[in-house]
C-alpha positions in Angstrom: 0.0 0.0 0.0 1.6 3.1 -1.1 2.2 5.8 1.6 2.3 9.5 1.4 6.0 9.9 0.2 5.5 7.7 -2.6 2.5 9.2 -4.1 4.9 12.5 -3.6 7.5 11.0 -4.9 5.6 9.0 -8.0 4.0 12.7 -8.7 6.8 14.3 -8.9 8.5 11.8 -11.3 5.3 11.9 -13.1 5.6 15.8 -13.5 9.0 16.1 -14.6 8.4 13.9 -17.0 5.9 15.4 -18.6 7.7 18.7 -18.3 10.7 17.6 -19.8 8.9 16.0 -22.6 6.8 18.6 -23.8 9.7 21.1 -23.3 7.5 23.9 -22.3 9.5 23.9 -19.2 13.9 24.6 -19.4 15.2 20.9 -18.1 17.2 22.7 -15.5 13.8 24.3 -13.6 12.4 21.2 -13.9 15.4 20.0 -11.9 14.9 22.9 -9.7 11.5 22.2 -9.1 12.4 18.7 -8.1 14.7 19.2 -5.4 12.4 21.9 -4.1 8.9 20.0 -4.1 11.5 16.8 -2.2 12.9 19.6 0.3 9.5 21.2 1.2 7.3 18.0 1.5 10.1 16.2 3.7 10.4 13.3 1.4 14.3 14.0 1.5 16.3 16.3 4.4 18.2 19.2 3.2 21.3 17.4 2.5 19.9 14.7 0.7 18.0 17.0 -1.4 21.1 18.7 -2.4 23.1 15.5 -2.3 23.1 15.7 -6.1 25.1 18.8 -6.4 27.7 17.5 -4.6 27.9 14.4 -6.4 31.3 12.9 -8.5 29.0 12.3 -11.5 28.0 16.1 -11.9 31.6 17.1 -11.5 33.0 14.7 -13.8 30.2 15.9 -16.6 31.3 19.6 -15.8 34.8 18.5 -16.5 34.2 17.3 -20.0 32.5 20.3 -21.3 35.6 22.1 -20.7 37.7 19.0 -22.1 35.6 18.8 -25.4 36.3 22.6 -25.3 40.2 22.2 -25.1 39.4 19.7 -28.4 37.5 22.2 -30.6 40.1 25.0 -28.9 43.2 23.5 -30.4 41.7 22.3 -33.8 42.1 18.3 -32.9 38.4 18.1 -34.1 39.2 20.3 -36.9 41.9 18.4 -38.3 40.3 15.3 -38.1 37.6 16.4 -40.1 39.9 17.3 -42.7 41.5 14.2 -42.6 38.0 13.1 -43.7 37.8 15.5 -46.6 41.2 14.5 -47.5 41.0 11.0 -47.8 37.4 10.0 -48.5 36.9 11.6 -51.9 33.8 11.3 -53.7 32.7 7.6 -52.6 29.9 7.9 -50.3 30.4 4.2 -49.0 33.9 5.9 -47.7 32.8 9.1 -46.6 29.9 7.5 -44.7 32.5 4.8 -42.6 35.0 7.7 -42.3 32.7 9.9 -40.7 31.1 7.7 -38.6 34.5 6.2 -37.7 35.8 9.8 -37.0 32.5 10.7 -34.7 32.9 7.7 -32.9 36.6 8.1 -32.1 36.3 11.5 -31.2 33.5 11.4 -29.3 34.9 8.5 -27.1 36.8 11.1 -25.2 34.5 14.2 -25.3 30.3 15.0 -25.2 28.4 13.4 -27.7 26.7 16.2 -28.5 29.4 18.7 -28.6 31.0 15.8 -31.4 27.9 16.0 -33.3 27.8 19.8 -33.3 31.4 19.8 -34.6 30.8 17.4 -37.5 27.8 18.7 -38.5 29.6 21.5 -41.3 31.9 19.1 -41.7 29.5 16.2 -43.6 27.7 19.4 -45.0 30.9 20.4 -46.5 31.4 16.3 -47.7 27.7 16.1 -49.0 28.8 19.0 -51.5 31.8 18.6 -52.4 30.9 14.7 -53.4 27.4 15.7 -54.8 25.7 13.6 -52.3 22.5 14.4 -50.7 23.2 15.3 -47.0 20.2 13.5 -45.6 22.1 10.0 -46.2 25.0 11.3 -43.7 23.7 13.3 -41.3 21.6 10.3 -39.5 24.3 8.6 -39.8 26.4 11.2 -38.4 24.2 11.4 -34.8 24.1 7.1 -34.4 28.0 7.2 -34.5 28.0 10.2 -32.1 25.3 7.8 -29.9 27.7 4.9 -30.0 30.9 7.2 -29.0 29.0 6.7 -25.9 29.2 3.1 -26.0 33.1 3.3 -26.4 34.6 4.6 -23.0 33.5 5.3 -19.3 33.8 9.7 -19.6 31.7 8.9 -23.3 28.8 10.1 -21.9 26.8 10.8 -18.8 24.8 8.0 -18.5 27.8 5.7 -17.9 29.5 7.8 -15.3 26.1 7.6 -14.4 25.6 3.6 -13.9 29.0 3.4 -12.8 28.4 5.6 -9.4 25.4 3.7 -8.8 27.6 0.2 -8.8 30.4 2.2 -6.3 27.7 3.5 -3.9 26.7 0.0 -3.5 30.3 -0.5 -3.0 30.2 -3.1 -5.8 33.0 -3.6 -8.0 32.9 -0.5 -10.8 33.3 -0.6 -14.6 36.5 0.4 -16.0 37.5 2.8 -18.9 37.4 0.5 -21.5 34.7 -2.3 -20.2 32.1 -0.5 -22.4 34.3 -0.8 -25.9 33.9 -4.0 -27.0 29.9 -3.2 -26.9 30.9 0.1 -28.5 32.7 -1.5 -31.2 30.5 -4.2 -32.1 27.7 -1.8 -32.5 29.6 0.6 -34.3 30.3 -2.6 -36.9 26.9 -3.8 -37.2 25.6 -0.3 -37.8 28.1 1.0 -40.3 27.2 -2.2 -42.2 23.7 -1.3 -41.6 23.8 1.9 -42.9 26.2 1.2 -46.3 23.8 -1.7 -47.2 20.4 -0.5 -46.7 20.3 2.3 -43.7 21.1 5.5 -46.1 18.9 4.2 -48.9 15.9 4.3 -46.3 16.6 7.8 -45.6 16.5 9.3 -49.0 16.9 7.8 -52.9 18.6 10.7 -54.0 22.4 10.9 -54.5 23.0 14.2 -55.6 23.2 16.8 -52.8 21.2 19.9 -52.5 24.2 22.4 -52.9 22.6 25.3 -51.1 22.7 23.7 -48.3 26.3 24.0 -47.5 29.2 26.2 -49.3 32.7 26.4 -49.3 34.1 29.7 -49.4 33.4 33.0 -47.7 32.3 34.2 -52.0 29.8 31.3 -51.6 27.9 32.7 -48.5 27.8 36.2 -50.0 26.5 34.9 -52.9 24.1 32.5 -51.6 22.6 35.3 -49.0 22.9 37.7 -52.4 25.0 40.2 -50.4 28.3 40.1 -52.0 27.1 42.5 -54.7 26.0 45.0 -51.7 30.0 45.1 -50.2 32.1 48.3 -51.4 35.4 49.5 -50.2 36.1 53.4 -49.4 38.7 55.4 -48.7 38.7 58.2 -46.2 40.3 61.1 -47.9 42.5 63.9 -45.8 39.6 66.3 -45.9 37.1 63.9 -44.6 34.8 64.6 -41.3 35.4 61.3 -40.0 39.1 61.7 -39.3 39.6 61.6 -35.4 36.1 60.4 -35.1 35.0 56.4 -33.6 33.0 53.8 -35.3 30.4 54.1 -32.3 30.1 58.0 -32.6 29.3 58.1 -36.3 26.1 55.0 -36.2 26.3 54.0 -39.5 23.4 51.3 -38.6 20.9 53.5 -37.9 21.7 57.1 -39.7 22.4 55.0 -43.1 22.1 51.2 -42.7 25.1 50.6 -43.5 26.8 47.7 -41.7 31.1 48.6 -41.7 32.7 44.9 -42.0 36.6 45.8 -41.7 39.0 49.0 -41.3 42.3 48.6 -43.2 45.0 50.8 -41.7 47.0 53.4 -43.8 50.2 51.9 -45.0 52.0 54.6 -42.6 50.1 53.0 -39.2 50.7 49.6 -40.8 48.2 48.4 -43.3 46.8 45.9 -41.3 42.6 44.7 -41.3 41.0 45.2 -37.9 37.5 43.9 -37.5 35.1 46.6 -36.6 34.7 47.8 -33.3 32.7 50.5 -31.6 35.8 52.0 -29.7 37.7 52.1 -33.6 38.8 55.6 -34.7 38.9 56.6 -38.3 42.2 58.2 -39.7 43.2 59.9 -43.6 43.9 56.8 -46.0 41.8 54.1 -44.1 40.1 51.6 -46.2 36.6 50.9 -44.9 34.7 47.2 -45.9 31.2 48.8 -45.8 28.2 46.2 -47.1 24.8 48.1 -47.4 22.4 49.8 -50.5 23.9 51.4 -53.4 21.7 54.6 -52.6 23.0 54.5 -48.2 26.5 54.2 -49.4 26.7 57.1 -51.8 24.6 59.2 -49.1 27.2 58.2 -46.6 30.1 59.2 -48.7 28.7 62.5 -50.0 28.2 63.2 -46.2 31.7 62.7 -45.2 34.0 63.3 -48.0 35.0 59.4 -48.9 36.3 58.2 -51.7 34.9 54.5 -53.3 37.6 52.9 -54.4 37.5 49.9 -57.0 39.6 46.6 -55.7 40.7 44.4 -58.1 40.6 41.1 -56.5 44.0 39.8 -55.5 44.8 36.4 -53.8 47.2 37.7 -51.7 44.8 40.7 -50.7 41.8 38.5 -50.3 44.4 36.4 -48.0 44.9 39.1 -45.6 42.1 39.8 -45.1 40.3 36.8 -44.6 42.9 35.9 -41.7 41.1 38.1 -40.0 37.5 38.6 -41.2 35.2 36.1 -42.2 31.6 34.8 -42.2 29.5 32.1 -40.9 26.3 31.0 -40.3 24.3 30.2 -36.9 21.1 28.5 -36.3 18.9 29.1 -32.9 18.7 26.4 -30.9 15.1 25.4 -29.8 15.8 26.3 -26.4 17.1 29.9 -27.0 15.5 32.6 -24.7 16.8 35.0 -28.0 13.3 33.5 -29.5 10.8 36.2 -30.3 13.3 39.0 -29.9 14.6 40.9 -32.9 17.9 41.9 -33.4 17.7 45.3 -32.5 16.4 44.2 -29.0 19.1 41.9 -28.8 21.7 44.2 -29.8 23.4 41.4 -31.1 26.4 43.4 -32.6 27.2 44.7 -28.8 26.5 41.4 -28.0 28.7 39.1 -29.9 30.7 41.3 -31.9 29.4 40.1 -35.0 27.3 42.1 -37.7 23.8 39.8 -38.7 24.2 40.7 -42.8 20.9 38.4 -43.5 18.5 36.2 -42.3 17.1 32.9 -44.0 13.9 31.7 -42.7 12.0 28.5 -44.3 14.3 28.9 -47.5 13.4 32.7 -48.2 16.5 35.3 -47.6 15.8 38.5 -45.9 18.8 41.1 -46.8 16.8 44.2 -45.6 14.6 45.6 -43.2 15.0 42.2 -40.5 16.2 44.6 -37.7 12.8 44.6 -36.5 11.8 40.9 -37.1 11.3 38.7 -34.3 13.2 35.7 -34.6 11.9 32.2 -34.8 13.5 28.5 -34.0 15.1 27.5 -37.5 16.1 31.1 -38.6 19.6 30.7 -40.0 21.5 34.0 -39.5 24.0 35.2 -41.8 26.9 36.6 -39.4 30.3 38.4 -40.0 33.1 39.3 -37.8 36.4 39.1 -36.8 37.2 34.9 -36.7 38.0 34.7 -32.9 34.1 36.5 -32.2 32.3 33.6 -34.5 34.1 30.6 -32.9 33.4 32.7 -29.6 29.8 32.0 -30.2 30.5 28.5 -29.4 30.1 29.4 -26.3 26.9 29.9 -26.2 25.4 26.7 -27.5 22.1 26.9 -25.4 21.3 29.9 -27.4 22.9 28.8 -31.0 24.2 26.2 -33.0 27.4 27.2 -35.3 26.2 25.7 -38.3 28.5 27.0 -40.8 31.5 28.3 -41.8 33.4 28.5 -44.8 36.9 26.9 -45.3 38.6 30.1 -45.3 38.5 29.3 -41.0 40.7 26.2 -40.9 43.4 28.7 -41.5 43.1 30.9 -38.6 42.0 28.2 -35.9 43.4 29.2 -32.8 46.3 27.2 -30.8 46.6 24.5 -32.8 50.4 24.1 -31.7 48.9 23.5 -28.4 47.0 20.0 -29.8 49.9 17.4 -29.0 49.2 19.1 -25.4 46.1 18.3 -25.1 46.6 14.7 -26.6 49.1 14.1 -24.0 46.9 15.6 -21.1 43.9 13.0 -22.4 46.0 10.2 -22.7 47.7 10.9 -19.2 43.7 11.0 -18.0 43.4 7.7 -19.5 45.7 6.1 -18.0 45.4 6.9 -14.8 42.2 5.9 -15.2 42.5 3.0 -16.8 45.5 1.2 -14.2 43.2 2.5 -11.4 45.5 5.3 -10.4 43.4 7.8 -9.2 39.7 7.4 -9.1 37.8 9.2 -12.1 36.5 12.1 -10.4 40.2 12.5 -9.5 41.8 12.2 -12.9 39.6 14.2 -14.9 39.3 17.1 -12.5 43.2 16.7 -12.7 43.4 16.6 -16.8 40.9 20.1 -16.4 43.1 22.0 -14.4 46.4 21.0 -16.7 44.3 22.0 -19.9 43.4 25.2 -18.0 47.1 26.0 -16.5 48.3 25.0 -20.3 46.0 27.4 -21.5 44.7 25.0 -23.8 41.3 26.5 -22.7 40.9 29.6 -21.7 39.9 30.3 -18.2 37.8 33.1 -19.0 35.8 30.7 -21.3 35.5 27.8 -18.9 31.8 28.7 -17.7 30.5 29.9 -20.8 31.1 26.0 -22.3 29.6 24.3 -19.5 26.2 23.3 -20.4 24.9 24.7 -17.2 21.3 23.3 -18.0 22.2 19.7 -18.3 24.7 19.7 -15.5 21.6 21.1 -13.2 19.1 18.7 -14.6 21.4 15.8 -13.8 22.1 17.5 -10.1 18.5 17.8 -9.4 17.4 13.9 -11.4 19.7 12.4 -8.5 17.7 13.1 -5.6 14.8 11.9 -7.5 16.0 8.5 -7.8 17.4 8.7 -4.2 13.6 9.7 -3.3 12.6 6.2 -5.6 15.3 4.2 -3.3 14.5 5.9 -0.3 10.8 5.8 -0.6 10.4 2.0 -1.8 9.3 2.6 -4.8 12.6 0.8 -6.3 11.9 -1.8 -4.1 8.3 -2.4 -5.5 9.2 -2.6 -8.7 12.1 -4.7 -8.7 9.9 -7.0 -6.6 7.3 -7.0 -9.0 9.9 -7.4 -11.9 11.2 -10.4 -9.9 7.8 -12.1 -9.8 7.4 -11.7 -13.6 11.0 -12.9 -14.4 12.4 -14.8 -11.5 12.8 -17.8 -13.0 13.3 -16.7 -16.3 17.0 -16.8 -17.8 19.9 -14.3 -17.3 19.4 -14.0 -21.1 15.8 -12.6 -21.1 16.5 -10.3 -17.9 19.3 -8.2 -19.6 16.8 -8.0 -22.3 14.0 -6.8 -20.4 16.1 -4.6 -18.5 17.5 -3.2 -22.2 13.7 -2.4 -23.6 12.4 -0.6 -20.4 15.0 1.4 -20.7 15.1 2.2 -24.4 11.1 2.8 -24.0 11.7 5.5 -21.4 14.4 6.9 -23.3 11.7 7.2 -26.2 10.2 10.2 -24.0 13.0 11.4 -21.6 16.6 12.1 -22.4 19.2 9.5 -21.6 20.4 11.1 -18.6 17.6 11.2 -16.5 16.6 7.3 -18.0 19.9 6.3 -16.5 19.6 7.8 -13.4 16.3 5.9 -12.9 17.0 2.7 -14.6 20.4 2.2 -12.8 19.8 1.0 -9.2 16.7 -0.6 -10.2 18.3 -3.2 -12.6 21.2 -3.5 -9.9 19.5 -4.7 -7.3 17.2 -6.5 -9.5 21.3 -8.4 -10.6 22.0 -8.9 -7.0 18.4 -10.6 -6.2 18.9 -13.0 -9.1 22.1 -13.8 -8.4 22.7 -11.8 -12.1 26.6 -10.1 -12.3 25.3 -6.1 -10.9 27.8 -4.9 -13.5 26.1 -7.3 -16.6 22.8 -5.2 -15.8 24.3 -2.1 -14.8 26.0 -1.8 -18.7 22.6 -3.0 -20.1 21.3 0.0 -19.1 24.3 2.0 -19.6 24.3 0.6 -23.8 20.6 0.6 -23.7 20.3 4.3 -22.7 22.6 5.4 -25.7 21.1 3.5 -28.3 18.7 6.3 -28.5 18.2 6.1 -32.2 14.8 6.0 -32.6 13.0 9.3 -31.4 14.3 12.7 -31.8 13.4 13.3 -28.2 16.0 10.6 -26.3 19.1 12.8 -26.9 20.6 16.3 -27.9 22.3 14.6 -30.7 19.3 13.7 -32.7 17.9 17.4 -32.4 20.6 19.2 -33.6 20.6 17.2 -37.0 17.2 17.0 -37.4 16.5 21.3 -39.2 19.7 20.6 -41.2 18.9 17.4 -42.3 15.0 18.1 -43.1 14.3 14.7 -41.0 10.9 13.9 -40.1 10.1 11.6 -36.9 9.4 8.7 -39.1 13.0 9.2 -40.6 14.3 8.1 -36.9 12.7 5.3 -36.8 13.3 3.5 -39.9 16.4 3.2 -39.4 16.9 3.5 -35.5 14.2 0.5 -34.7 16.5 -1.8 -36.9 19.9 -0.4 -34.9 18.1 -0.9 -31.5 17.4 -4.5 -31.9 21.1 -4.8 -33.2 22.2 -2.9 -29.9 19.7 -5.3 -28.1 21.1 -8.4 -29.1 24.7 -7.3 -29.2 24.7 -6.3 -25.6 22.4 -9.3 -24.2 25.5 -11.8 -26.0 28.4 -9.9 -25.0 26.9 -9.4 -21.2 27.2 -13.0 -21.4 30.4 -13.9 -22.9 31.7 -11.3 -20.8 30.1 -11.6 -17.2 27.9 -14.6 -16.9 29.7 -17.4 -18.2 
């Protein structure tokens, strides 16, 4: 007979649910909401209620924000995306294994999402340059970044996840590698899925659509039709805006003209400087201005300037391209910038970056968008200096760095710094891996190397946290301490026990696998993991079932979230550039969960119940 904490509790599992699955609600008030609604009806003390704050798991997933950060940072993702574009050519069967090859690797040692996010231009830039439609690599793309969580312990949340709940049952924990040779298998049987009959489910055509990814700063501008809106002037000795700054004389709103570069006077240099607000204006500066024919020539009649006509050099273009350059940025569904215009945003004071157009369901908006409120899906057209696009990494609860043009691998920060960072992560390893120091230990210890390396900036250490999923996880873990607690765990084990206590190891792990993979239809992995774990454990221990055989059931089971756009990150983010409906998930992801299914129910017991 249930008593009055476990309706509580059950409620209040009951309501985040549906919170987090409608997404009305940020995941990290949800979280919020949970610890408050345990702490005020006295189903958990204070510490308990907060226990989840403190815990190893949340530290350890802070940690590899600013890790994966240290990876983009240096250009080790960069460079192995080139690798791709180097050596896969225009086969499709060989860009297809080489990107999922390269997502998997890659994402072994850093977020899932984050290695999703990275490849995403990347395969755009493939599907073009091959002529192949981008919708038969992109799905492909997010179920090797899923099984990059199958391939280490640090992969991905819910394993650090499953492996806490084993050590606070002080049973023996997984190691590093004890989730590869699922991860590998996996990654076999759906490469081979996808070359043979996967891709072909997903779309007949081979050809790409080429708008949908260019290669060159010229490209954008042309795509957006803005190139043909870009003039160059020269600020003559009798000219007004000698002595004056870029802020004072607001080209934006007296002409609406947007001022893209300065180049310096050969005498101060001749260098290109992005444009910023405190920049002053001295005789034989070149300005980049983009805006109307009419605005430009009202602008120079008003302060003496003289257009000048550039003949396009290579050496010119060069210069001034290590510097200046373009991209493009998508909103993210979550972004509180939704329903604000870019006036009210003040996005330029903001970010440092000019918006020069906006696309919006296909149709490009060059003027008059100011005023527009933006929507989820809005693709913005943004230019800058290089260092204040790949800032806006940093804020990847608010956008999604779709684009940008190849003229960036050139100016990719630190990149001498990468065989750091490679030593740092495979110091980590191994200390992890002999048992040297516990995770928590070693990865916290790899963070502050990276840090005092200045492989990541310190300054930049919050802003790539994913604040909202490190709070939803902190505030999901008293939850399921409130399910333990409670006896709610109990109950069900108990009545799972009764259903399949004389059944075979076989069919448990199996069972165990599909409740899991059915929540994780409707919830993220994260919080399926944090619920699914101590319940299959102790379910192990009452059948006299190896606790770590059910414990990496779980762990597998909760990333083999192919099938619903919902159960991670990773399937969202592809889903507005690939065009994917929810039916394009599941024809292919039902197939690769039964694969997962069987895969990890044999190796559970090759590996732990022989």
């Amino acid at each position: 007979m249930p008593n009055i904490d476990m309706s509580i509790t059950l409620a209040t599992l009951m309501g985040a649910a549906v919170l987090l699955v409608s997404n009305r609600v940020r995941g990290d008030l949800v979280a919020m909401l949970v610890v408050f609604t345990m702490l005020v009806t006295g189903v958990l003390d204070v510490n308990e209620s907060f226990s989840g704050f403190s815990s190893p798991v949340v530290i350890i997933i802070a940690c590899m924000f600013i890790i994966s950060e240290a990876i983009v940072h240096t250009g080790i993702a960069q460079r192995i995306g080139e690798a791709v574009l180097k050596h896969g050519g225009s086969s499709e069967g060989r860009l297809l294994v080489l990107i999922m090859a390269a997502a998997s690797f890659l994402g072994s040692f850093m977020s899932s999402t984050a290695t999703a996010a990275i490849f995403i231009p990347i395969t755009m830039a493939v599907a073009r340059k091959a002529d192949i439609n981008h919708k038969r690599l992109l799905i492909p793309l997010a179920v090797a970044s899923l099984i990059s969580g199958m391939m280490t312990l640090v992969a991905t949340t819910p394993n650090i996840v499953v492996n806490n709940a084993l050590r606070e049952r002080e049973l023996t924990p997984l190691s590093f590698f004890s989730f590869t040779p699922y991860g590998l298998v996996v990654f076999i049987l759906a490469v081979s899925f996808m070359l043979f009959w996967g891709r072909d489910l997903l779309s007949k055509r081979r050809n790409a659509i080429k708008q949908k990814q260019e290669r060159s700063i010229e490209d954008l501008m042309e795509r957006y039709d803005v190139r043909k809106s870009i003039s160059v002037l020269r600020v003559t000795h009798t000219s007004d805006l000698i002595d004056r700054s870029v802020a004072r004389i607001q080209l934006g709103a007296r002409y609406q003209i947007n001022l893209i570069a300065l180049r310096t006077a050969s005498e101060r240099g001749g260098e290109v400087l992005p444009a910023r607000p405190e920049s002053v204006f001295y005789a034989d500066d070149f300005l980049v201005v983009i805006g109307s024919r009419e605005k430009i020539a009202d602008f120079v009649a008003d302060y003496a300037l003289e257009v000048v006509e550039v003949a396009i050099d290579p050496e010119v273009r060069r210069e001034f391209t290590q510097v200046i350059g373009v991209g493009e940025v998508m909103l993210t569904p979550d972004s509180n910038l939704i329903g604000k215009s870019i006036r009210e945003i003040r996005f330029h004071n903001q970010f440092q970056c000019l918006v020069l157009a906006i696309r919006r369901e296909g149709t490009t908006q060059t003027t008059d968008f100011s005023d527009l409120p933006l929507k989820f899906g809005d693709v913005l057209l943004i230019c800058g200096a290089w260092e204040d696009i790949l800032r806006l990494r940093e804020y990847r609860d608010q956008y999604l760095l779709l684009t940008l043009p190849q003229d960036y691998q050139e100016v990719i920060a630190d990149r001498n710094r990468a065989p750091l960072v490679i030593g740092i992560l495979i110091t980590m390893i191994g200390l992890m891996v002999f048992n040297v120091l516990p995770t928590v230990t070693a990865v916290l210890g790899a963070t502050a190397a990276l840090v005092l390396t200045r492989c990541v900036k310190i300054d930049t250490c919050c802003k790539v946290i994913d604040w909202q999923t490190v709070i939803l996880i902190a505030g999901i873990l008293p939850l399921a301490l409130a399910l333990q607690k409670t006896g709610i765990i109990a109950q069900i084990s108990q009545y799972l026990l009764t259903l399949f206590g004389t059944s075979s190891p076989l069919l448990v792990l199996g069972v165990l696998f599909l409740i899991s993979a059915v929540i994780g239809l409707f919830l993220s992995n994260t919080p399926t993991a944090v619920l699914m774990a101590p319940m299959a454990i102790d379910i192990g221990l009452a059948l006299n079932i190896s606790p770590q055989a059910c414990a990496m059931t779980v762990a597998i089971a909760c990333s083999a979230a192919f099938v619903s756009p919902l159960g991670s990150p990773v399937n969202m983010i592809v889903r507005e550039p690939g065009g994917y409906q929810f039916a394009d998930y599941a024809k292919v992801g039902i197939p690769l969960l039964l694969l997962s299914l069987v895969t990890t129910v044999l190796l559970s017991w090759l590996l732990y119940l022989r």
